[in-house]
C-alpha positions as CSV (number, residue, x, y, z in Angstrom):
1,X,28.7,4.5,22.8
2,X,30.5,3.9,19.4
3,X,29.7,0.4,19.4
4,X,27.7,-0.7,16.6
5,X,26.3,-3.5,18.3
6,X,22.5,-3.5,18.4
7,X,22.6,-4.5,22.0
8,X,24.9,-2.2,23.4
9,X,23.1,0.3,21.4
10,X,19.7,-0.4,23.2
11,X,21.5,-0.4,26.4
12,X,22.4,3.6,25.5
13,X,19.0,4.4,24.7
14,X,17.7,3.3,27.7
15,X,21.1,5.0,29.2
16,X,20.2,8.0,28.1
17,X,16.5,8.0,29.4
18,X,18.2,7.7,33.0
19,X,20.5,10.2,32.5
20,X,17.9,12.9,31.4
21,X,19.8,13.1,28.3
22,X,18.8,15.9,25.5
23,X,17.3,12.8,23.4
24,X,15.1,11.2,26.7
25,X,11.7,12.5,25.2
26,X,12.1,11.7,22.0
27,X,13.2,7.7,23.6
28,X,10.0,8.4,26.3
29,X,7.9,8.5,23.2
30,X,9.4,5.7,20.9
31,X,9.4,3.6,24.3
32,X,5.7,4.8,25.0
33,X,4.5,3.9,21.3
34,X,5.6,0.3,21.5
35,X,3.8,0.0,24.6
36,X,0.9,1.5,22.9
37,X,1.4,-0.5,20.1
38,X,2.1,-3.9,21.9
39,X,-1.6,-3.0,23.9
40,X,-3.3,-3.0,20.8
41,X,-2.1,-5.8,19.5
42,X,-2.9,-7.7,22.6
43,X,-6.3,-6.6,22.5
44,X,-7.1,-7.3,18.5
45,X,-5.7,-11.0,19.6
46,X,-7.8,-11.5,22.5
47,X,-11.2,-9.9,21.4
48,X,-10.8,-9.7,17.8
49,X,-9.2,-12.5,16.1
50,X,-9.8,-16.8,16.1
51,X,-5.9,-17.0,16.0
52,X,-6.0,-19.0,12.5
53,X,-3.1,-18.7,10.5
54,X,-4.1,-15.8,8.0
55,X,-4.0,-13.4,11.2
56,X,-0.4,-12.9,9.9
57,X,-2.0,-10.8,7.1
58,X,-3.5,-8.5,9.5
59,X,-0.6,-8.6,11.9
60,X,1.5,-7.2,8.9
61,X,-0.9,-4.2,8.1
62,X,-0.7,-3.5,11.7
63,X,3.2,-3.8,11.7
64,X,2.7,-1.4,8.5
65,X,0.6,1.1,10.2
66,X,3.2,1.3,13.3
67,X,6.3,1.7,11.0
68,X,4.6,4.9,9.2
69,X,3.5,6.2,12.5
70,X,7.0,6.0,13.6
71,X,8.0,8.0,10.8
72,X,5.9,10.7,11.5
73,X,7.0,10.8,15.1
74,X,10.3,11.0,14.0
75,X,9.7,13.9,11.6
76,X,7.3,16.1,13.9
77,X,9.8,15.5,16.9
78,X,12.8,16.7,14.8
79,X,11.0,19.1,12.6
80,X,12.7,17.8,9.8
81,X,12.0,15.1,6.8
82,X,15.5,14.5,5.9
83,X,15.7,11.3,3.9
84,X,12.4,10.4,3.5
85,X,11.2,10.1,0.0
86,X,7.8,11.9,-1.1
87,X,7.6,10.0,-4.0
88,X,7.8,6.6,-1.9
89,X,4.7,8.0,0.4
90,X,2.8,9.2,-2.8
91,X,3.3,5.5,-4.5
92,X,1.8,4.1,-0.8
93,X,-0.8,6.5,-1.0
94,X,-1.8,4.9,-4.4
95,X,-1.8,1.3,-3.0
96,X,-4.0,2.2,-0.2
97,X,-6.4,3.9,-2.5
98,X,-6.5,0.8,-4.7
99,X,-6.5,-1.8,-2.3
100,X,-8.9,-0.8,0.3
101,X,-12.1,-0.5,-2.5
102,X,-11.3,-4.6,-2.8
103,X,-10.7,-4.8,0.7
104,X,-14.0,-3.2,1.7
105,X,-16.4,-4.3,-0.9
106,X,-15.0,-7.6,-1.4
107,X,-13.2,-10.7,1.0
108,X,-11.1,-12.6,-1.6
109,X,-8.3,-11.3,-0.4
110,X,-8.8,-10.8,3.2
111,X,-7.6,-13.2,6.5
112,X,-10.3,-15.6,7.2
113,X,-9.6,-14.7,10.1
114,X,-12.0,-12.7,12.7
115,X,-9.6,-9.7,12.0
116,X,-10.3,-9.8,8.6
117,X,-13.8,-8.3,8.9
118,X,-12.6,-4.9,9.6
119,X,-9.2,-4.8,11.7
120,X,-7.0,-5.2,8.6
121,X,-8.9,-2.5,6.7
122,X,-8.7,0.2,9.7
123,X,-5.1,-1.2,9.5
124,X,-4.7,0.3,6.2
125,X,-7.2,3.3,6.6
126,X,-5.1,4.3,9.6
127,X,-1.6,3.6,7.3
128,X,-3.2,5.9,4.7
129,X,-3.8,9.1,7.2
130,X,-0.5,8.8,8.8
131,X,0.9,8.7,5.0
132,X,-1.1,11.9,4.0
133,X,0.0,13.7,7.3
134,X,3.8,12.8,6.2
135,X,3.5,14.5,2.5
136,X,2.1,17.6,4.3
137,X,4.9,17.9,6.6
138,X,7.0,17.4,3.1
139,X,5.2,19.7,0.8
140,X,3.8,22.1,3.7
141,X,5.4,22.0,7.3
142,X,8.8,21.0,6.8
143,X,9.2,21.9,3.1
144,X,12.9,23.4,3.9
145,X,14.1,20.3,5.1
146,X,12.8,18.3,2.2
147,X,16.3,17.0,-0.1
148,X,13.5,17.2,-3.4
149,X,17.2,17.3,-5.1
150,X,17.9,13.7,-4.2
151,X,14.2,12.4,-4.6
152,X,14.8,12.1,-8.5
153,X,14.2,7.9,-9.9
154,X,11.6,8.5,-12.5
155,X,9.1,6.1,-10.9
156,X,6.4,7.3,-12.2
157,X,6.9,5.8,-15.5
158,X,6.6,2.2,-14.2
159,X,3.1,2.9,-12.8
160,X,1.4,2.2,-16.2
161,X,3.4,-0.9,-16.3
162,X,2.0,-2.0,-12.9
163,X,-1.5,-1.0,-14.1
164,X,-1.4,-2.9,-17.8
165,X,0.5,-5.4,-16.1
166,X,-2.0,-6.2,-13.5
167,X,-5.2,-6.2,-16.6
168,X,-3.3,-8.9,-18.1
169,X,-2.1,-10.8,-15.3
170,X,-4.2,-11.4,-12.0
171,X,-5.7,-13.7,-9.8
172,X,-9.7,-14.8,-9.2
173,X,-10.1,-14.5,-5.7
174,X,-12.9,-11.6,-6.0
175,X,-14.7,-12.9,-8.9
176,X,-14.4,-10.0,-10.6
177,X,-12.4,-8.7,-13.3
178,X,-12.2,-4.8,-11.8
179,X,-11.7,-6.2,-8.1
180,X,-9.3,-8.7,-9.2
181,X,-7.0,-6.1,-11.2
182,X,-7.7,-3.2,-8.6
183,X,-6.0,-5.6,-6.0
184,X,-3.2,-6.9,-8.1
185,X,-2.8,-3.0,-9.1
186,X,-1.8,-2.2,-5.5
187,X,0.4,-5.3,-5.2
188,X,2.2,-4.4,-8.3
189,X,3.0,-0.6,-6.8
190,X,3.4,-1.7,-3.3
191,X,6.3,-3.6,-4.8
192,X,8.0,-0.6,-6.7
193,X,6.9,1.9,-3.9
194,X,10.1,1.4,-2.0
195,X,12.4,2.0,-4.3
196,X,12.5,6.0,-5.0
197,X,12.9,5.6,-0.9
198,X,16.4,3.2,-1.6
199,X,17.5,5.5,-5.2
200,X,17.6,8.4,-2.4
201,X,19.8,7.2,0.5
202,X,22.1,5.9,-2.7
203,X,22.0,9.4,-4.2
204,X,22.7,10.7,-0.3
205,X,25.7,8.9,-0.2
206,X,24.8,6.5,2.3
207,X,23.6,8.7,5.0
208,X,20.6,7.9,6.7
209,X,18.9,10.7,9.2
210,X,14.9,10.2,9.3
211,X,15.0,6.6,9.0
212,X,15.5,5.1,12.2
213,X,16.2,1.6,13.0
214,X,12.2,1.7,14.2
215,X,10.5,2.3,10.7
216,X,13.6,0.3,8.6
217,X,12.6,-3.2,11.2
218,X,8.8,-2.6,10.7
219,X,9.0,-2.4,7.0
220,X,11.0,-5.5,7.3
221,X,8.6,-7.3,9.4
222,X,5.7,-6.7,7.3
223,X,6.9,-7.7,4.3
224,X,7.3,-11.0,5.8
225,X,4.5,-11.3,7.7
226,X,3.0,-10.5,4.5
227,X,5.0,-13.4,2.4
228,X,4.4,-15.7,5.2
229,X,0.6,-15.6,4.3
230,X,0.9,-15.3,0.4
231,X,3.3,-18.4,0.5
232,X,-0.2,-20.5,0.9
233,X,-2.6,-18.1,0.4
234,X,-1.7,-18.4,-3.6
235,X,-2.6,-21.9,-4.1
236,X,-6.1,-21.0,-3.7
237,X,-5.7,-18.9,-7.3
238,X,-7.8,-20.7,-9.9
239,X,-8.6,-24.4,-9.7
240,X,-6.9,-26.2,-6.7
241,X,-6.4,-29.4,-8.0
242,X,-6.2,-28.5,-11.6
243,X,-5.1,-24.6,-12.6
244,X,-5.1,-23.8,-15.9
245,X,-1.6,-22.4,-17.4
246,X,-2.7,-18.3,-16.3
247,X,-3.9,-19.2,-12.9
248,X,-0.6,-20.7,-12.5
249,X,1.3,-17.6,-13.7
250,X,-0.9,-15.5,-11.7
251,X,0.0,-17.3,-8.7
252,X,3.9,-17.7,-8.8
253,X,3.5,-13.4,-9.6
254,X,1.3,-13.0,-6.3
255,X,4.1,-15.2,-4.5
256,X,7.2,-13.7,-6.2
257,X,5.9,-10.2,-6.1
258,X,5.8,-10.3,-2.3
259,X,9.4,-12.2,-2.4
260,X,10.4,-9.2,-4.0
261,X,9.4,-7.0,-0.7
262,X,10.8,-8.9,1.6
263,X,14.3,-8.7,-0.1
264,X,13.9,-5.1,-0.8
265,X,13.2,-4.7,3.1
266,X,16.2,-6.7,4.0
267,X,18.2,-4.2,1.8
268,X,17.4,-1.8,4.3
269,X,17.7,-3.9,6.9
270,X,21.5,-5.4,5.4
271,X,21.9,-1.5,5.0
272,X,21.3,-0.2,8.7
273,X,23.7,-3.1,10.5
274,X,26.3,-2.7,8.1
275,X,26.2,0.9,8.5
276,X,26.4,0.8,12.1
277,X,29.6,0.2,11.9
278,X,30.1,3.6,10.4
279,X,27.9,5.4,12.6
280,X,28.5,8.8,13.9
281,X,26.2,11.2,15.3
282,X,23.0,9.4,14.8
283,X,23.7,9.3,11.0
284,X,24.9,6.2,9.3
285,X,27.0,5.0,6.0
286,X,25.5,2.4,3.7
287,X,27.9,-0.4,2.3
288,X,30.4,1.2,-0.6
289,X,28.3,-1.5,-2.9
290,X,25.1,0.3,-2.6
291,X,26.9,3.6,-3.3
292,X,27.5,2.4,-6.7
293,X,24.1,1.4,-7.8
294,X,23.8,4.9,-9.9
295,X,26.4,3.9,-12.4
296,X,24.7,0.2,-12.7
């Protein structure tokens, strides 16, 4: 089907299935994995959470976890890792490794929820594995397939930023000075860590091959989930009924960083429907806008 409407689109995946066409497995397994997936979560919401509101928290690592494991179904079943960005996985790497220490040791910034006393940190543990197994396929198993060419925004230079920026500027939920930065550390790079991912589908030309429509939407929906619970979760930064002037800054940052996710997400999400207009064999065209960011 040409069509690049998402219905008539799912209506040819399943199409295909029944037909036994060359692309069934691969839509067995995606179709398999939600089901997997949607088990889980069942599960974690029956046994292992009180259903208060900060579950969202936890539902978004878990919505996290299954957009990474996508990924790496995607590359292993094309042996290929074609648009994905190593530097974005290394910058994820780096949040993981800075937010589960806080996460572990420390509950000021965990669901009070049930879940929050150790679903959301396998949530992350689990995102972190998936992660490394990604950079081996780049650097190791699928290192010919790897567009290092196109993987090129110097981000590396804004991670001392996000480091001195988070030492001068956090909130108190821990208690702690080291906990408090370490946490607001891994906010500040899971906000940039997208972005060497958007710099090389813009350097691509618009063409997007590894990045299905599954990891793009789960991205999405964690960010939000994620703002969602940081749109209340920051008034509890410094005194309630009386913060002083930092404690205020540091909560419209926690707020607007995670603002700043979801509307990178939606980029990719604006990004995938537009281009499904210009889709042709399973690759797709960004909008001639987002072609032009280079020479901004």
């Amino acid at each position: 089907m040409s069509s690049g409407s998402p219905v008539l689109k799912l209506i040819d995946f399943f199409d295909q299935i029944a037909k036994g066409h060359e692309k069934a497995r691969q839509n067995i397994a995606v179709c398999m994995t939600y089901l997997a997936f949607s088990c889980l979560a069942a599960v974690v919401t029956r046994h292992f959470s009180d259903m208060d509101y900060s579950a969202v928290l936890t539902a978004g690592a878990g919505a996290q976890c299954f957009g990474f494991y996508l990924l790496l179904q995607k590359a292993k079943s094309t042996h290929s890792v074609a648009g994905i960005s190593s530097k974005s996985l290394e910058l994820f790497v780096l949040v993981f490794l800075t937010r589960l220490p806080c996460t572990c040791m420390r509950n000021g910034y965990l669901p009070v929820d049930q879940s929050g006393d150790w679903v959301y940190q396998v949530a992350d543990f689990c995102s972190l594995l998936l992660i490394l197994q990604l950079i081996y396929c780049i650097q190791k198993k699928y290192p010919s397939t790897y567009q290092h060419e196109l993987d090129t925004l110097p981000i590396w230079n804004a991670v001392p930023a996000c480091v001195v920026g988070a030492m001068m500027l956090h909130g108190d939920l821990n208690h702690s000075f080291f906990y408090d930065t370490l946490w607001t550390v891994s906010m500040n790079l899971e906000t940039i860590a997208m972005l060497p991912q958007l710099w090389m589908l813009v350097k691509k030309g618009g063409e997007v091959e590894a990045l299905t429509s599954n990891y793009v939407a789960a991205l999405f929906v964690t960010a939000c989930l994620k703002m969602a619970f940081w749109f209340y979760g920051h008034e509890e930064i410094g005194d309630e009924e009386s913060p002083s002037m930092y404690h205020m800054v540091a909560r419209y940052w926690v707020a607007g960083a995670h603002v700043m996710q979801v509307l990178l997400s939606a980029d990719f999400m604006i990004h995938y429907f537009k281009g499904c207009h210009a889709c042709t064999g399973g690759s797709m065209k960004l909008p001639e806008y987002a072609c032009n960011m280079e020479e901004i």
